[in-house]
N, C-alpha and C positions, 0 to 999 in steps of 0.2 A: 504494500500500500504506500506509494510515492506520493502522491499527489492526496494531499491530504490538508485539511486546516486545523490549525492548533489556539487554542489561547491557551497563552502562558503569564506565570507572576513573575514581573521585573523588580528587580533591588536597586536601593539607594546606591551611592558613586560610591561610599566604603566597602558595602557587600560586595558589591562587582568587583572593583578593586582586589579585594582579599580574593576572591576566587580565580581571578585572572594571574593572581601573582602564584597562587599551585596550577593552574594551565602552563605558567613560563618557566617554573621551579623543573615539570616534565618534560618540556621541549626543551630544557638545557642538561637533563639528564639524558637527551639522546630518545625520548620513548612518545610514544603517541599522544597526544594532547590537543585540548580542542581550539589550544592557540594557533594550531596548524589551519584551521579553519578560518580561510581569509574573506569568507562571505561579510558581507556589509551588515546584516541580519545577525551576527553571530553575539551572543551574548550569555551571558552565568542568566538562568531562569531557572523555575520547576514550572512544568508543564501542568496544567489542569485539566484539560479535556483536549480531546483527539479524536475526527470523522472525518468522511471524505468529504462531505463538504457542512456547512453553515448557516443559516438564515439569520438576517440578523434581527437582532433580538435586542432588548432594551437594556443596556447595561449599568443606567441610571443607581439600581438598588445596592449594588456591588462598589461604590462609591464609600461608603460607611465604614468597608469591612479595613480601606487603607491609610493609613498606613500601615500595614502588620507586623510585629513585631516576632522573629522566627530562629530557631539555634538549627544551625549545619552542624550536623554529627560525624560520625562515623564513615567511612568508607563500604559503600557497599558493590558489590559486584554482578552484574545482567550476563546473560547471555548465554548461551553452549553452543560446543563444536572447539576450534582451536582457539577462538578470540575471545574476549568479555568488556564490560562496558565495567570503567571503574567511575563511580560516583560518590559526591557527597549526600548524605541520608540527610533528608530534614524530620525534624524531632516534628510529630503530630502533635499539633493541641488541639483543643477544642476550639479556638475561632480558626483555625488552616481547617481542620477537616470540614468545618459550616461551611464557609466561603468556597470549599471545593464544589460541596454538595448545591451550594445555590449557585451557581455556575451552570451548574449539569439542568437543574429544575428550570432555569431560566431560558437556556440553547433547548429547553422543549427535548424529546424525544429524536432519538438522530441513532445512526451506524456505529457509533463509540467504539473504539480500539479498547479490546479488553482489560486491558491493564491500564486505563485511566479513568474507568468505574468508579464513583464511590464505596466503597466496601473490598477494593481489588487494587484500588491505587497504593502505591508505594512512592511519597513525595521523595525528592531526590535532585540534586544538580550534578550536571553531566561535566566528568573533569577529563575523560578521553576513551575513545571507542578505538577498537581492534586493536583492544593490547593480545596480544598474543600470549599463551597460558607461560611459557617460558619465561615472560619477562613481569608476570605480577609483583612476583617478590621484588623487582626494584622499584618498582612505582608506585606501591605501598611503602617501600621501604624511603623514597624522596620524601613521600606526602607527609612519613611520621618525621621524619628531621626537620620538617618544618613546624613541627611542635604539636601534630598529631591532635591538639586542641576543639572544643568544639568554638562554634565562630557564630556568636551573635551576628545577628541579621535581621534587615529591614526591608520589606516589601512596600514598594512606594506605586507599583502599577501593574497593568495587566493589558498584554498585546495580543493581537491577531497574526498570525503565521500564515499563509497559502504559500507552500509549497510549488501550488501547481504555476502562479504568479509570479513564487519569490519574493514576495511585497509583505511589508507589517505595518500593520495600523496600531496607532497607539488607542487603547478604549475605555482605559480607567486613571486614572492619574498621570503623573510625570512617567510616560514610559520613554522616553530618551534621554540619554545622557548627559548633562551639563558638561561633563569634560569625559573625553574619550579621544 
């Protein structure tokens, strides 16, 4: 499923920041990171909802829920076969998982990618795809020499992705960056 539309939560210029500097920490250990990703689009989010396509819908109510206050965890790991997706885990609370869930209530009934479900989601920021299984232990091993910490965090917006476009619209807050 390529062509696809996403809304995603965007973070304040510190959260980006801190998450951009473990994207550059891996691309200077030589290993897959999503700094390598020179798309114009490319940014530290967690993704909320995922279809092939979108109506658009009133985003108005979704207004209240930002700024969000959010802690980046853990490293967690996606995938099978020889590659995996290493991510940072975001800590669930109860206004991340509402605001997921009014999201979804609000995009109405649609195709949803299973794994961006309510009750199935696993919130998370993507720090590099196709590590290869030989090379985890080093790119876990960068992430914790950087202090292995969890990483408060601020969600200050919410964008629209098409894929099949390429194009992102900002739909809830400050979703662009003041400095980038």
């Amino acid at each position: 499923m390529t062509d696809v539309v996403s809304l995603e939560l965007v973070f304040d210029d510190e959260t980006d920041s801190a998450v951009r500097a473990e994207w550059d920490a891996l691309v200077s250990a030589d290993l897959p990171s999503q700094a390598r990703h020179r798309g114009e689009s490319n940014r530290p989010h967690v993704t909320l909802l995922v279809r092939p396509d979108l109506a658009p819908f009133d985003v108005a109510p979704l207004e209240a829920a930002l700024p969000l206050a959010l802690r980046l965890g853990a490293p967690v790991l996606f995938g099978r076969g020889r590659n995996r997706v290493i991510a940072r885990s975001v800590v669930p609370t109860e206004e991340l998982l509402s605001l997921h869930a009014r999201v979804h209530e609000l995009a109405g009934p649609g195709a949803d990618v299973d794994h961006s479900v309510p009750g199935a989601w696993t919130a998370h920021v993507t720090l590099a795809r196709r590590v290869p299984l030989e090379r985890l232990g080093d790119a876990l091993g960068v992430l914790e020499e950087r202090g292995g910490e969890d990483l408060a965090a601020r969600a200050v917006g919410i964008r629209r992705w098409d894929a099949a476009t390429k194009t992102v619209t900002d739909l809830v807050g400050r979703g662009t960056l003041e400095s980038c």
